[in-house]
C-alpha positions in Angstrom: 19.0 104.8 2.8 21.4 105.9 5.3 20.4 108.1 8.4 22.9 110.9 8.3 22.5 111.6 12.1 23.4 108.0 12.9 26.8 107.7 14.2 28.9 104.4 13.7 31.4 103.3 16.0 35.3 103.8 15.0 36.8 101.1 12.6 32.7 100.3 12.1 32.5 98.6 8.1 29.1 98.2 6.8 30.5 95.5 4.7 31.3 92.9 6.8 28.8 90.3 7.9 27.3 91.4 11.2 28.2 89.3 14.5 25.9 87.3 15.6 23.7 88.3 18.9 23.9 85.8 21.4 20.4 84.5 23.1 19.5 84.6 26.8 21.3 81.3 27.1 24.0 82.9 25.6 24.5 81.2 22.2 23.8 82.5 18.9 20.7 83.2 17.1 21.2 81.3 14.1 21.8 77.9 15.8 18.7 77.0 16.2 18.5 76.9 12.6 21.6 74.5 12.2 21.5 71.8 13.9 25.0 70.7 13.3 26.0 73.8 15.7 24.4 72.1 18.8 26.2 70.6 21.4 26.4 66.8 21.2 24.7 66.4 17.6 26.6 63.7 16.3 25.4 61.5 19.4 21.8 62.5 18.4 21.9 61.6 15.2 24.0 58.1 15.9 20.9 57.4 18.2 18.0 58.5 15.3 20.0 56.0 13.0 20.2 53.2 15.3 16.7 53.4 16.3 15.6 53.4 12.8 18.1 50.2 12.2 16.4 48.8 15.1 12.6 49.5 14.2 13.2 48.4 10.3 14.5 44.8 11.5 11.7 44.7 13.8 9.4 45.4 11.0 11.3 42.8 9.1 11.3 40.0 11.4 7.2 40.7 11.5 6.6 40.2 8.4 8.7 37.2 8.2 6.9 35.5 10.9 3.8 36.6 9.0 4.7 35.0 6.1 5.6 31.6 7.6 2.2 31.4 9.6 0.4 32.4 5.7 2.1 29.6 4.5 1.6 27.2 7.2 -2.2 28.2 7.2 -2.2 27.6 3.5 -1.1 24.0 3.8 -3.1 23.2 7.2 -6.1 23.9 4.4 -4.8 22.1 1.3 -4.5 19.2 3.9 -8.2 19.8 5.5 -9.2 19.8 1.6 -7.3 16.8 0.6 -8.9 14.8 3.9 -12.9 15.7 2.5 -13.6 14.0 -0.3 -16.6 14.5 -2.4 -18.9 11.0 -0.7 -20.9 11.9 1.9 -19.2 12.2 5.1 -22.0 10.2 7.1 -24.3 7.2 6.6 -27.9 8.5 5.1 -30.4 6.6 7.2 -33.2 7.8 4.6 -34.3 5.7 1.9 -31.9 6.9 -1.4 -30.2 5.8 -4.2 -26.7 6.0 -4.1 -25.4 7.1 -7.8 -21.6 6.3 -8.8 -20.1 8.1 -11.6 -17.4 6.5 -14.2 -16.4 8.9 -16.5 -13.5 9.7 -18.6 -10.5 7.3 -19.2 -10.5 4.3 -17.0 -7.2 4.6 -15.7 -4.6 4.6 -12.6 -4.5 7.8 -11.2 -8.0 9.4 -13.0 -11.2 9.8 -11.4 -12.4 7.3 -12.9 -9.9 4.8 -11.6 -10.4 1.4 -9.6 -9.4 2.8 -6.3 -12.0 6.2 -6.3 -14.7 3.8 -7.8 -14.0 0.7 -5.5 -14.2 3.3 -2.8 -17.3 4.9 -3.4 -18.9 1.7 -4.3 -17.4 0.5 -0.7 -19.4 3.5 0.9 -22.8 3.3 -0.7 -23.0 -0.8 0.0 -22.0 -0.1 3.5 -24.6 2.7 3.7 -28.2 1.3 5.5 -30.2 3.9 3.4 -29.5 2.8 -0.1 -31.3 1.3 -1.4 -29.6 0.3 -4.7 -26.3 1.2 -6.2 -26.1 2.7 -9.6 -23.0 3.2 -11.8 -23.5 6.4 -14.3 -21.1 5.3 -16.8 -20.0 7.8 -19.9 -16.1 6.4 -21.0 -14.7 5.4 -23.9 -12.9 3.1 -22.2 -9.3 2.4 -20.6 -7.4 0.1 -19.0 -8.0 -3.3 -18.9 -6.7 -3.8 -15.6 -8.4 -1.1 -14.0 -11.6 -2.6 -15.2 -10.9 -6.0 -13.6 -10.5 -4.9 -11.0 -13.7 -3.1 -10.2 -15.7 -5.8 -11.9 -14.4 -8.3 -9.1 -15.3 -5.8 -6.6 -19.0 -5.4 -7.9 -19.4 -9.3 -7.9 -17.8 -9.4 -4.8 -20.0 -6.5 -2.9 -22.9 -7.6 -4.4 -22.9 -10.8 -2.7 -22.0 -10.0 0.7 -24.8 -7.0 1.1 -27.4 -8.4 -1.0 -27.8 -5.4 -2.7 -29.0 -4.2 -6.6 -26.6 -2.5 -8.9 -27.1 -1.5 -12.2 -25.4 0.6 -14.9 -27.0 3.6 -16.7 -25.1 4.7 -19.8 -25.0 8.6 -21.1 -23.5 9.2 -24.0 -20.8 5.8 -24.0 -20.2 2.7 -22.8 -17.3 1.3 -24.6 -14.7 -1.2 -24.4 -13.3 -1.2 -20.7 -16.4 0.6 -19.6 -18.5 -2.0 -20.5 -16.7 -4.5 -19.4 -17.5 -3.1 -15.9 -20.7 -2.4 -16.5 -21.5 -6.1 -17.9 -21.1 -6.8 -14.2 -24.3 -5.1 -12.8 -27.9 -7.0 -12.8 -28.8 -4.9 -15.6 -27.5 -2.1 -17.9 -29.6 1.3 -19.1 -29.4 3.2 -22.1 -30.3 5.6 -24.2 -31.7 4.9 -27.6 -28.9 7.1 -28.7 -25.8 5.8 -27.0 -22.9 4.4 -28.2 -22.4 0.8 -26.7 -19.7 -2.2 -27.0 -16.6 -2.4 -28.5 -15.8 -5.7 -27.4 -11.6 -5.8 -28.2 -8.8 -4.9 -27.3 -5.8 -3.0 -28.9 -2.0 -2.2 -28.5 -1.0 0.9 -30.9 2.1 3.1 -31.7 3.7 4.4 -34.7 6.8 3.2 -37.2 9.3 5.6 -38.2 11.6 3.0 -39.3 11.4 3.6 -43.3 11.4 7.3 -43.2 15.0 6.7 -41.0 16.4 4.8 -43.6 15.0 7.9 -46.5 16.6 10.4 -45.0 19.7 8.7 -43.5 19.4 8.7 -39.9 20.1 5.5 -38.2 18.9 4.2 -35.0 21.1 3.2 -31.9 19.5 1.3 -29.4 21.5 -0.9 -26.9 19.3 -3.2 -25.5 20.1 -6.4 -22.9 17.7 -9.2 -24.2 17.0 -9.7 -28.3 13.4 -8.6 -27.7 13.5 -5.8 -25.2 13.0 -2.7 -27.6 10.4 -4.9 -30.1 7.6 -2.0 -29.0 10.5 0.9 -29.9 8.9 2.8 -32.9 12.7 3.5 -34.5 12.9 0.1 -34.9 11.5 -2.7 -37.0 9.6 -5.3 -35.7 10.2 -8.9 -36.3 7.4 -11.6 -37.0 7.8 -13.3 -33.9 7.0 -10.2 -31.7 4.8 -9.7 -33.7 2.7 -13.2 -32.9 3.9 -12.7 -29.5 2.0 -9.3 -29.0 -0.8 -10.4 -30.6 -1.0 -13.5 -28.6 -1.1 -11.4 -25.6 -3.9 -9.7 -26.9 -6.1 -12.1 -28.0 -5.9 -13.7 -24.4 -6.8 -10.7 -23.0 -9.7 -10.4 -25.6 -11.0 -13.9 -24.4 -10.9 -12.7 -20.9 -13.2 -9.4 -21.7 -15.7 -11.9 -23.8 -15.7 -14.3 -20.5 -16.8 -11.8 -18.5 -19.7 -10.4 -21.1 -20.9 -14.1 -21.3 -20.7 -14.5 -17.2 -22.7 -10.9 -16.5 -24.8 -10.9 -19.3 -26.0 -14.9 -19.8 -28.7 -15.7 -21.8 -29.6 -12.4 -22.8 -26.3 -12.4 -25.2 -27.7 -12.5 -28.3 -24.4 -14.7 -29.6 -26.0 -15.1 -33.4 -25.3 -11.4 -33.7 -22.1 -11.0 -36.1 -19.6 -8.8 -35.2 -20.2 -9.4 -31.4 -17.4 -9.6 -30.0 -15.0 -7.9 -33.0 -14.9 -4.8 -31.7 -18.2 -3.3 -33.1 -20.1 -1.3 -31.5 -23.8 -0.4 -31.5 -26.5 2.3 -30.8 -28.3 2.2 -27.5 -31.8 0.6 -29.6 -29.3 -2.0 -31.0 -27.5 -3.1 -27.8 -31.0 -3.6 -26.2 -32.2 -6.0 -29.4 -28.6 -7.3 -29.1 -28.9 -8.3 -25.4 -25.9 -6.0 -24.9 -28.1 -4.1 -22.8 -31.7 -4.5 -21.0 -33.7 -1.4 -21.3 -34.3 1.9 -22.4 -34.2 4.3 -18.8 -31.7 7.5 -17.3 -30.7 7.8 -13.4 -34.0 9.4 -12.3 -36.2 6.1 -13.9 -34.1 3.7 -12.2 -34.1 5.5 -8.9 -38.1 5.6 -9.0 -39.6 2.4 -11.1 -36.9 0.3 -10.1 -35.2 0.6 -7.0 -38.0 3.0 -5.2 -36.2 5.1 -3.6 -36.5 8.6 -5.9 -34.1 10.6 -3.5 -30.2 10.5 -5.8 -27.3 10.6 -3.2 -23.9 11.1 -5.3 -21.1 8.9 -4.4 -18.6 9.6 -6.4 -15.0 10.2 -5.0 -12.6 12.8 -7.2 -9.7 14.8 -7.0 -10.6 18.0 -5.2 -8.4 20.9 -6.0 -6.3 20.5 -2.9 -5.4 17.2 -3.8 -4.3 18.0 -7.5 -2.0 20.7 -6.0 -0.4 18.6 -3.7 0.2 15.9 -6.5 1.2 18.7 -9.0 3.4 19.9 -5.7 5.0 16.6 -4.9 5.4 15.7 -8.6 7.8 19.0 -8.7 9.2 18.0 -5.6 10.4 14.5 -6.9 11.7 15.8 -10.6 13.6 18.4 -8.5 15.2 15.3 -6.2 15.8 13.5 -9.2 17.7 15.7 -11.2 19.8 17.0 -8.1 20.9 13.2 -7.5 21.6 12.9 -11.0 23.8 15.6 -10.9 25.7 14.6 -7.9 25.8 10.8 -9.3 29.1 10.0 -11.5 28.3 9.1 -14.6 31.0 6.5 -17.0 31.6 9.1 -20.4 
């Protein structure tokens, strides 16, 4: 409502926006609310943004450097873990026996491979407190040379520290297993174990008449007549045939020598079947002379070694190790396949 005694000044129109008052410092009112108004804004605002450039590559370059001292933490521990292994780390001067486990596939690479097994065995002969060594064997078997080589290596320990080792079988002793364990003064087992298996074997698959069925035909380039003989695309001729199977059945006599060297005159050779491939309960491989006794780890520790306290051995793979393999097998494909790809190839 307008005051009717209120007088405007001349050419006054209540229309147009009102002028702004100006402050004590002699600028306007409104701004203070617009910052864009102020002297030297632009400057202010270059300065917020650099600063803010500034802090976020700080921030940046933090978490960078964090992320390079996670990962280098990360691998100073996969390398701690890889350098502990599973043995003991120190001699027990207390009277013990020293337990070595061989299970799984005997082979190259596994745990139960000639160079964890050779090792432990190393570390519990060497070791004053035991007493007695024993090898806690449950494998189906493996490879031959695997097995050789840690049956040399019991002979060999055995008579430089004088010392009893013997072979307990769980569950199987079979094939390469007991050709390692016919190396020990005695062999374990339990009436219900599988034990023997005295052969050898070389196996694959034939494709070659289903090829010619359905029409495919095989091309293989080979330098040398008999170079692809064990390719399953191809047939195989009689003479690699009796060549195969000659290597076999010399590698068959070697696995019986060693049977009739560890075990002796407690072969039972009548037997038939002994060395054929069979293979026999735990009750039937002690009748058979395959085996001595009836008895687990803890009977051997106390009635026959005397010392009851069990110390494991047994070197593995800790988890450290299998990443770094896993790692470094990743690492070589990846080198591989980049110097394929850089390698010229004839097309």
């Amino acid at each position: 409502m307008t005051d009717p005694n209120r007088t405007e000044p001349e050419g006054f129109d209540p229309f147009e926006p009102a002028t702004p008052i100006a402050s004590s410092q002699g600028a306007p009112r409104n701004m203070a609310k617009d910052p864009t108004q102020r002297p030297g804004w632009e400057r202010a605002t270059l300065e917020k943004l650099a600063f803010a450039s500034l802090n976020e590559q700080k921030a940046a370059r933090r978490w960078k450097t964090f992320t390079r001292l996670s990962w280098l933490a990360f691998f100073i521990f996969l390398v701690w873990l890889a350098m502990s292994r599973s043995a003991p780390s120190a001699a027990k001067t207390t009277a013990h026996t020293a337990v070595v486990e061989i299970k799984g596939e005997i082979a190259n690479g596994g745990d139960a491979s000639a160079e964890f097994v050779v090792a432990a065995m190393k570390t519990a002969f060497e070791d004053e407190g035991a007493k007695g060594i024993v090898l806690l064997i449950n494998s189906p078997g493996g490879s031959p040379v695997q097995a050789g080589i840690i049956s040399d290596e019991i002979k060999r320990l055995k008579a430089k520290h004088k010392k009893p080792i013997y072979a307990v079988v769980e569950e199987t002793c079979a094939s390469a297993a007991y050709y390692i364990a016919a190396a020990t003064d005695k062999i374990f087992v339990d009436k219900a174990s599988i034990v023997g298996s005295i052969g050898v074997l070389m196996d694959g698959f034939g494709f070659t008449g289903v090829m010619e069925k359905v029409g495919v035909e095989r091309r293989l380039l080979t330098a040398g007549e008999n170079k692809g003989f064990l390719d399953p695309f191809s047939p195989m001729s009689d003479a690699q045939r009796a060549h195969a199977q000659a290597m076999l059945n010399q590698i068959h006599t070697q696995f019986i020598n060693v049977v009739k060297s560890g075990r002796g005159d407690r072969l039972k050779l009548d037997t038939p079947g002994l060395f054929s491939g069979l293979f026999w309960s735990g009750e039937q491989a002690v009748e058979f002379g395959l085996a001595d006794q009836l008895g687990n780890v803890d009977y051997v520790a106390r009635e026959v070694i005397k010392a009851e306290e069990v110390t494991d051995y047994t070197r593995r793979d800790n988890v450290a190790e299998k990443l770094a393999k896993k790692f470094g097998a990743a690492m070589g494909n990846a080198t591989v396949r980049s110097l394929q790809s850089a390698t010229p190839a004839l097309r």
